[in-house]
C-alpha positions in Angstrom: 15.8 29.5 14.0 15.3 31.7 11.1 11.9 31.8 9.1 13.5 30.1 6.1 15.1 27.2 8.3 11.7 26.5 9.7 9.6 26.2 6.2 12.3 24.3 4.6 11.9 21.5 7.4 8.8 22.0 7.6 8.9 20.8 3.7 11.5 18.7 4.1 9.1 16.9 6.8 6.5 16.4 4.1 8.2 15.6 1.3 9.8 12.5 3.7 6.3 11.6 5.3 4.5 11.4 1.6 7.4 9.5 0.3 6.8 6.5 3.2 3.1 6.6 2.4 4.1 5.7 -1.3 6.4 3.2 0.0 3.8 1.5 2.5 1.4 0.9 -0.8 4.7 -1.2 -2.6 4.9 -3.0 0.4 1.6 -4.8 1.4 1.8 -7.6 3.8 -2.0 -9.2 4.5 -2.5 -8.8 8.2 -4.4 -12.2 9.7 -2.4 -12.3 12.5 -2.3 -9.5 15.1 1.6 -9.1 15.9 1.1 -7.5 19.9 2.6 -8.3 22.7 -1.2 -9.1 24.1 -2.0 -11.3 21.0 0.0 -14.5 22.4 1.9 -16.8 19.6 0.2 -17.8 16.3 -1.7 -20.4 16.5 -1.2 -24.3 15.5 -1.3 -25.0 12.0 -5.0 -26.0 10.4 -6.5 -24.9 13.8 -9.6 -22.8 13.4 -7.6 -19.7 14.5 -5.3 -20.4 11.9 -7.7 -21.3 8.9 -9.5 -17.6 10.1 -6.1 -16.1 9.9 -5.3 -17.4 6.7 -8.6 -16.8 5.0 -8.4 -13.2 6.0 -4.8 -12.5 4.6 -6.6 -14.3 1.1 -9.6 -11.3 1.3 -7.4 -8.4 2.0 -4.9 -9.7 -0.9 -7.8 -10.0 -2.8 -8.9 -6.8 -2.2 -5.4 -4.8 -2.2 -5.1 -6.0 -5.7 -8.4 -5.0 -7.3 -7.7 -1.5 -5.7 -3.9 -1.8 -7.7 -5.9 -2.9 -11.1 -8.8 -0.2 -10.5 -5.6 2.9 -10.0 -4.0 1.8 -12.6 -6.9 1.1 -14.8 -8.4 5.2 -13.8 -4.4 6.5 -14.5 -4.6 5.0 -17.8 -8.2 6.3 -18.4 -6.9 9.7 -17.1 -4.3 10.0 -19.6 -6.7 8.8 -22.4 -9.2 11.5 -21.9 -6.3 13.7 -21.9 -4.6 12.7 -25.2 -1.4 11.5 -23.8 -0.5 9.1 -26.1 3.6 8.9 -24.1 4.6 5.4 -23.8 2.8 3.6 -20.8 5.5 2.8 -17.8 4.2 0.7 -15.3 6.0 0.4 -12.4 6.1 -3.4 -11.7 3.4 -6.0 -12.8 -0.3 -5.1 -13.3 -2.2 -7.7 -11.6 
């Protein structure tokens, strides 16, 4: 391969990884549950496994969307100490 063909997958490769990254954020799903082939099946409804489960998906949702307010709340902070008075475009609802 020539030098040029190398750095251009070599970009290409990190342009694709960073663009999943960005996707993964969009795409939360609270994780109670492990989903392994050792974990076994989910537990019964209202069993104490399953009120565990269920309490932890409530925390990490919790906790996913104060991180969401706090970004968006430091963007829009950002562009304030830098004068950008453009239009604000969220991208989806601010929770």
């Amino acid at each position: 391969m020539s030098r040029y063909s190398i750095g251009t997958l070599a970009a290409l490769t990190g342009l694709v990884m960073s663009a999943s990254a960005a996707l993964a954020v969009e795409n939360f799903i609270p994780s109670g549950h492990i989903y392994a082939p050792y974990a076994g099946p989910l537990p019964t409804l209202n069993s104490p496994q399953d009120r565990v489960n269920s309490q932890a998906d409530i925390y990490q949702s919790e906790i996913w969307h104060s991180q969401v307010r706090q970004k968006q709340f430091e963007s829009d902070w950002q562009r304030l100490l830098n004068r950008d008075l453009s239009p604000i475009r969220h991208n989806g609802p601010i929770y």
